[in-house]
Rosetta silent file (secondary structure, phi, psi, omega in degrees, C-alpha in Angstrom):
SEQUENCE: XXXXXXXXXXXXXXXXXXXXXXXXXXXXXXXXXXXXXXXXXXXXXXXXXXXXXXXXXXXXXXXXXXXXXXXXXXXXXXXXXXXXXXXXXXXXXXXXXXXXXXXXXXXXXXXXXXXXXXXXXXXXXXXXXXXXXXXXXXXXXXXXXXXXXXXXXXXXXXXXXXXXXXXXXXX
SCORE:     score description
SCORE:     0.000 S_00000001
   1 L     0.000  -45.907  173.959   -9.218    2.005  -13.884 S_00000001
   2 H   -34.579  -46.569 -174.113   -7.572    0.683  -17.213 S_00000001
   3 H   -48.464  -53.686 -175.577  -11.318    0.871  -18.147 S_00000001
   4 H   -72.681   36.817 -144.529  -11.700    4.646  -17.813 S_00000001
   5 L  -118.988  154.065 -175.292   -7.920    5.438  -19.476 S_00000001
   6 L  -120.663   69.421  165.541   -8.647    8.414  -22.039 S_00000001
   7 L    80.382  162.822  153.173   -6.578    6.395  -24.822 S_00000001
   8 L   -69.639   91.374 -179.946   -3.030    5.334  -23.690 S_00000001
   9 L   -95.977   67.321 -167.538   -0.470    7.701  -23.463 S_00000001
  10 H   -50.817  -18.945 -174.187    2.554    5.984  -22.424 S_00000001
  11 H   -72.980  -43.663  143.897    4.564    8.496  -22.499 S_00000001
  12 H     1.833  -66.262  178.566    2.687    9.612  -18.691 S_00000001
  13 H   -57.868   -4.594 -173.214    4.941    6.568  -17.274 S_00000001
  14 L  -129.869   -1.526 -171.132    8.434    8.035  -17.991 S_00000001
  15 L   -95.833  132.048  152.970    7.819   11.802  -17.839 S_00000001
  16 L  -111.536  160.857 -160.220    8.405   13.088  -15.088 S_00000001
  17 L  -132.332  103.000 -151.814    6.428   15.907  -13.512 S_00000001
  18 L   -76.538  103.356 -174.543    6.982   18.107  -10.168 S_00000001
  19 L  -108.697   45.608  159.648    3.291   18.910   -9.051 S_00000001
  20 L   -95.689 -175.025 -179.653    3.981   20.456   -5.569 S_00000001
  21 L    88.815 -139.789 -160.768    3.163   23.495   -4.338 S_00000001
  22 L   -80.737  -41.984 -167.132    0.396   25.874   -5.624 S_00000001
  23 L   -69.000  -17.244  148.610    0.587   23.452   -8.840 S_00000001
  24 L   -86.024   39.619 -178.436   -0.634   20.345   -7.103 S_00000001
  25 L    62.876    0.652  173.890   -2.962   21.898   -5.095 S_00000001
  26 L    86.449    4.390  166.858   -1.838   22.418   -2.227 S_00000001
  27 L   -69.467  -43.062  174.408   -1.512   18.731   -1.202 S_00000001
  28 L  -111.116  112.832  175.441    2.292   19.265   -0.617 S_00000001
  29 L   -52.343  -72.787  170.500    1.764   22.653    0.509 S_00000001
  30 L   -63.450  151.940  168.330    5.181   24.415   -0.537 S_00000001
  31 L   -45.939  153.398  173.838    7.186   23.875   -4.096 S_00000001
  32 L  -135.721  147.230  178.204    9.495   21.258   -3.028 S_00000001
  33 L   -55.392   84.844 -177.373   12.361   20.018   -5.015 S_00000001
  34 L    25.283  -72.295 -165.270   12.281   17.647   -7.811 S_00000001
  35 L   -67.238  -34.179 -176.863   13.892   14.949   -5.736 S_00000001
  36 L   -45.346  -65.795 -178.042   11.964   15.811   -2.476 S_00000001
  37 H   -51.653  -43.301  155.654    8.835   15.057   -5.074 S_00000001
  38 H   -77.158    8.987  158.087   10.136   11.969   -6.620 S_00000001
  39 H   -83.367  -50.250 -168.685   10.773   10.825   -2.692 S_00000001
  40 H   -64.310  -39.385 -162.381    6.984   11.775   -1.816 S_00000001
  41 H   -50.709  -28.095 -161.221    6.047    9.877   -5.124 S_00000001
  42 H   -87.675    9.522  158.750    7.792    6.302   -4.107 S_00000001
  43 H   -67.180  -23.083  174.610    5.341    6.375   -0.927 S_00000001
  44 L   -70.183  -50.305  168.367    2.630    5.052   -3.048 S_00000001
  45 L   -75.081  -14.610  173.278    4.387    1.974   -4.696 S_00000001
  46 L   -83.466  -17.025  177.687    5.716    1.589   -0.572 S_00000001
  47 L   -91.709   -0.565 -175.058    3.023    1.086    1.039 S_00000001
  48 L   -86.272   -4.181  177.133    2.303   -2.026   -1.443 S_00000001
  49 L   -94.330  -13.398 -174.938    5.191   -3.721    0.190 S_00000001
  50 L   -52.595   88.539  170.352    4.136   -2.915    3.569 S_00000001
  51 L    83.831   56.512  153.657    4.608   -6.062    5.998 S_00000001
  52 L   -71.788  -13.109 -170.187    5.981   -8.681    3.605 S_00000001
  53 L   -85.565   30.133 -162.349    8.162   -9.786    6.947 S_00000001
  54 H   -75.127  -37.634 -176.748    4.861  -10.712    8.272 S_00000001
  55 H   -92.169   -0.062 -178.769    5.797  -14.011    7.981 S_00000001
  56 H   -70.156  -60.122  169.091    8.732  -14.120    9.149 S_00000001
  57 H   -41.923  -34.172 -172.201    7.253  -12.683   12.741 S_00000001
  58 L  -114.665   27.361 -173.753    4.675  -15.903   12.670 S_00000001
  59 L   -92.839   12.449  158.891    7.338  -18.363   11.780 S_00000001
  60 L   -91.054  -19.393 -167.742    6.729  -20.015   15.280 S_00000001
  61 L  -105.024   20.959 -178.708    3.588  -20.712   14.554 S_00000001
  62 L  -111.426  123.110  155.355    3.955  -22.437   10.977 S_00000001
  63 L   -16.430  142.477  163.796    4.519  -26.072    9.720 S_00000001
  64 L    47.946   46.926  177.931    7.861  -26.220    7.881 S_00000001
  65 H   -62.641  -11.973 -174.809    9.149  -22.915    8.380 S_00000001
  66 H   -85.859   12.895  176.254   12.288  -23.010    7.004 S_00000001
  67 H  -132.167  -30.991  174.892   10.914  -23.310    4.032 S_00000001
  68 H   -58.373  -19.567  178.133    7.422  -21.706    4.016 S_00000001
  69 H   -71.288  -58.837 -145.043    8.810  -18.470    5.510 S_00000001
  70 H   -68.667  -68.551  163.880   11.301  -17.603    3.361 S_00000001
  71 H   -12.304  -66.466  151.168    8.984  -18.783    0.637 S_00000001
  72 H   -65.514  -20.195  154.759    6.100  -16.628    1.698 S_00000001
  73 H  -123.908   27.548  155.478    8.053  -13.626    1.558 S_00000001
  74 H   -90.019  -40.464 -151.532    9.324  -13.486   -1.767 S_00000001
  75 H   -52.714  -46.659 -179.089    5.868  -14.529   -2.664 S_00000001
  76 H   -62.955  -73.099 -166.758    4.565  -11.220   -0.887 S_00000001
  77 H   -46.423  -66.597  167.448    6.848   -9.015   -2.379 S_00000001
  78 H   -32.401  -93.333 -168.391    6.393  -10.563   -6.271 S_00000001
  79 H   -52.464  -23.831 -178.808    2.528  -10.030   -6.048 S_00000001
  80 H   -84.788  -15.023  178.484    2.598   -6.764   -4.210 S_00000001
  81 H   -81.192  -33.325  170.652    5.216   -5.783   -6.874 S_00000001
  82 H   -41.144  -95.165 -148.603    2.420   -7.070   -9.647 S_00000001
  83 H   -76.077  -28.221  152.909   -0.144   -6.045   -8.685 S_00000001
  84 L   -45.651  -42.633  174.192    1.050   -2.361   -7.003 S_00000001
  85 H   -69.808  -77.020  178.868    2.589   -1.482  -10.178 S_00000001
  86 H   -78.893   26.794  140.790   -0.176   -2.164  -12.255 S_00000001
  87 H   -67.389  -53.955  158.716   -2.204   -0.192   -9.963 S_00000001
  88 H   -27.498  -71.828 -177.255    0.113    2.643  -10.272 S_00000001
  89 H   -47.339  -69.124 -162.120    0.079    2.282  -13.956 S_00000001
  90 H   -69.386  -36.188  173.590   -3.626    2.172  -14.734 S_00000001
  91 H   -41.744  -72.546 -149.097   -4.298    5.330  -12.108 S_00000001
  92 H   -45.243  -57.312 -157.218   -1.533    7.281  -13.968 S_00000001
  93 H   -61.885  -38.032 -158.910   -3.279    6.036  -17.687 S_00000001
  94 H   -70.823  -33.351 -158.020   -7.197    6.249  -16.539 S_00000001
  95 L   -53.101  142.983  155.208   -6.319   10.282  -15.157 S_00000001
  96 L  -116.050   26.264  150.240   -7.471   12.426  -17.660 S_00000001
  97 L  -144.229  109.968 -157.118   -5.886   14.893  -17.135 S_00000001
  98 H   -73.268  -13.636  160.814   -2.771   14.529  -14.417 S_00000001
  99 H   -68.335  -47.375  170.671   -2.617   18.212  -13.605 S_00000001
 100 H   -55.015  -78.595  178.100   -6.144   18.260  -12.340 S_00000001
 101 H   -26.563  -39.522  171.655   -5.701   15.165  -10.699 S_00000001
 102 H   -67.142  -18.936  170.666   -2.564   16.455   -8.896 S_00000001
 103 H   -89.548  -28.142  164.422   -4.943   19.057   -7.705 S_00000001
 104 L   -35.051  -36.218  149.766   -7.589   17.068   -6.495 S_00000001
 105 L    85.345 -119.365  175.714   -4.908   16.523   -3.786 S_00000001
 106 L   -56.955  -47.466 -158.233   -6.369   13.514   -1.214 S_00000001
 107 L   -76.289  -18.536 -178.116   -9.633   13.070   -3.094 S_00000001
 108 H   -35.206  -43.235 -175.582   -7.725   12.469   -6.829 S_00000001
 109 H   -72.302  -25.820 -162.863   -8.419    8.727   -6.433 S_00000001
 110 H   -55.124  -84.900 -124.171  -12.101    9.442   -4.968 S_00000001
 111 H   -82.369  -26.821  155.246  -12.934   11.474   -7.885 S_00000001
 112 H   -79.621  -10.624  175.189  -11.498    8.967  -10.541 S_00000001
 113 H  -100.373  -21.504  158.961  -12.826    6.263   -9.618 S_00000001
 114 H   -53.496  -52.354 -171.742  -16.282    7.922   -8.927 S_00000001
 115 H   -50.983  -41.886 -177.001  -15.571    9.207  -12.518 S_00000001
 116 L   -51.550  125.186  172.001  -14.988    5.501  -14.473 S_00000001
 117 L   -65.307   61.880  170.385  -17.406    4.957  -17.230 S_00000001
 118 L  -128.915  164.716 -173.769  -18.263    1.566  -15.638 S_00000001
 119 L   -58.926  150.628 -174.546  -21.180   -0.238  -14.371 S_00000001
 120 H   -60.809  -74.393  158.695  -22.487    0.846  -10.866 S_00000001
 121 H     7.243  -72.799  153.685  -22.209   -2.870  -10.069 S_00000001
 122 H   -25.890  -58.754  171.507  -18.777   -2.713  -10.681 S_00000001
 123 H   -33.410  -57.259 -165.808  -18.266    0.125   -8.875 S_00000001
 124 H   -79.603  -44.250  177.138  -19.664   -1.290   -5.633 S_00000001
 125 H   -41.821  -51.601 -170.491  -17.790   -4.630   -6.181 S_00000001
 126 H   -68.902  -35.086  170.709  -14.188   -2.954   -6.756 S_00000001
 127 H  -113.256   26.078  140.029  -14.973   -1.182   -3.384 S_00000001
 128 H   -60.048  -49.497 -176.253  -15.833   -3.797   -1.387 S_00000001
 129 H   -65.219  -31.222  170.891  -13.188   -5.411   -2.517 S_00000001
 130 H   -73.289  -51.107  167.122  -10.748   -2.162   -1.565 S_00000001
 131 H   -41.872  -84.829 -175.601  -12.550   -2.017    1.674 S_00000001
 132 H   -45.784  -73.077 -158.874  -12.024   -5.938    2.534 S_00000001
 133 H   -37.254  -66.556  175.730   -8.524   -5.640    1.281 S_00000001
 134 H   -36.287  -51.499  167.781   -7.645   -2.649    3.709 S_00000001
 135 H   -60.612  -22.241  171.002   -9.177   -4.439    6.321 S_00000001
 136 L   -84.628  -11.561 -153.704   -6.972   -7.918    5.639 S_00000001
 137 H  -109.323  -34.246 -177.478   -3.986   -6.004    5.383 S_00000001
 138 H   -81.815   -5.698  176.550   -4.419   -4.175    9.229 S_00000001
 139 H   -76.516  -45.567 -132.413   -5.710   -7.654   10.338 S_00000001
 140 H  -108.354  -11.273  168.150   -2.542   -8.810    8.933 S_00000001
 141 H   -71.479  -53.985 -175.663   -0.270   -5.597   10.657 S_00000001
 142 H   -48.289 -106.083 -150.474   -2.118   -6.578   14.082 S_00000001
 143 H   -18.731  -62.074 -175.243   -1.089  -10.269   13.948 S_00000001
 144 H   -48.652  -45.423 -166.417    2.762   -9.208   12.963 S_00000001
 145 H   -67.865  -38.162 -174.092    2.814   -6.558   15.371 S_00000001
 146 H   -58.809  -79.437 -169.982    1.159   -8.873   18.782 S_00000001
 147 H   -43.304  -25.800  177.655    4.055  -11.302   17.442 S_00000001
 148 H   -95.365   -4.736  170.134    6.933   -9.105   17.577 S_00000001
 149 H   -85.213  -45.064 -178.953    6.120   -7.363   21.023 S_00000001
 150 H   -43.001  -71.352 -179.946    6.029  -11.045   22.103 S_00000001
 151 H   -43.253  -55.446 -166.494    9.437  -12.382   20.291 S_00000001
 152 H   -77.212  -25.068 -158.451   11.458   -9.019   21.756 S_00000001
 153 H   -80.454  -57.199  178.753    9.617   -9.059   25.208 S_00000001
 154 L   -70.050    4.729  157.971   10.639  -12.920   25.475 S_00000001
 155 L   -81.546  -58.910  176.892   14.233  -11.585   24.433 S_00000001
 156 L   110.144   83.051  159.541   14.239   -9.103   27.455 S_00000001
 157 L  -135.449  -11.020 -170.619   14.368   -6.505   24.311 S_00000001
 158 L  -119.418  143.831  167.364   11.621   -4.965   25.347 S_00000001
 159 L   -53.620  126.359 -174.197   10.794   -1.950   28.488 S_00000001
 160 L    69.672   46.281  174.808    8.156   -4.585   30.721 S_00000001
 161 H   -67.563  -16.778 -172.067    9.310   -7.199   29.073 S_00000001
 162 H   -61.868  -52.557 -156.456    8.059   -9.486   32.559 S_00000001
 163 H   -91.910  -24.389 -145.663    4.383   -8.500   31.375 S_00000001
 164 H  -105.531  -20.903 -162.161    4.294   -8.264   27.274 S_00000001
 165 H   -97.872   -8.231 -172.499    6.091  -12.328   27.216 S_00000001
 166 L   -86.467  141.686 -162.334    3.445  -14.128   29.264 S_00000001
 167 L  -132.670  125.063 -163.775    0.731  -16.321   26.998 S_00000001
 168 L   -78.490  127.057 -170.595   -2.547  -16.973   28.885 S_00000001
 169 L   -62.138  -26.096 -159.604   -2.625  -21.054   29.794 S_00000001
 170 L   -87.092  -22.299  171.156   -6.750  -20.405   28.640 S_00000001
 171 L  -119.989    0.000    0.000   -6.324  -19.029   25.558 S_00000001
């Protein structure tokens, strides 16, 4: 995205700018409040954080845990903090214009990244690579989640807890 940035206008990162309503397109249908808008905004940098405890939930099944757990999830947070931000960043810098883009609504990323003066080749790489991510990161929700109906269900924490704690002798 950095590639496609229509010079670097830094100033983009600190201004802020309330694009609901009619003026964003109708993605957040009504005007909404400043704060409401900087609340919707911090869903985007939130979902890069999404199931850093992963490892915590699969700390029965790891070597050393007491040190590899903890360990693995600052690690998760610190790269998803990296590398989310300068996702974040380079969208806001490649848009070239951020009102249109706020109108563009769902499709704003579609349509910039469709958009990037870059090689097709590229193209297809970066969204394999988006694809494959998305797909490692619900492989990696599944795993967390199957562990944590186990761990409360063998707690009696869970409704049918009798049926959700039992682990098949075959597999």
């Amino acid at each position: 995205l950095i590639w496609g940035a229509h010079g670097f206008d830094l100033s983009r990162l600190t201004t802020f700018v309330n694009t609901t309503g009619d003026l964003g397109g109708g993605y957040v249908p009504t005007a909404r409040t400043a704060l409401v808008a900087f609340l919707i905004g911090l869903l985007y940098p939130l979902y890069t954080i999404t199931g850093f405890d992963a490892s915590a939930h699969t700390a029965e099944e790891t070597h050393n845990a007491r040190v590899a757990v903890p360990r693995g999830m600052i690690h998760a947070v610190l790269w998803s903090l990296v590398f989310g931000f300068v996702m974040a960043v380079s969208f806001v810098l490649a848009s070239p214009d951020l009102v249109a883009t706020a109108k563009d609504g769902g499709n704003a990323w579609f349509n910039l990244f469709n958009n990037l003066p870059a090689p097709t080749w590229l193209k297809a790489l970066l969204g394999i690579a988006i694809v494959l991510s998305n797909y490692l990161c619900a492989l990696a929700g599944l795993t967390s989640t199957s562990r944590m109906i186990f761990a409360f269900s063998r707690d009696g924490g869970l409704p049918g807890s009798s049926l959700w704690k039992q682990v098949s002798p075959t597999w």
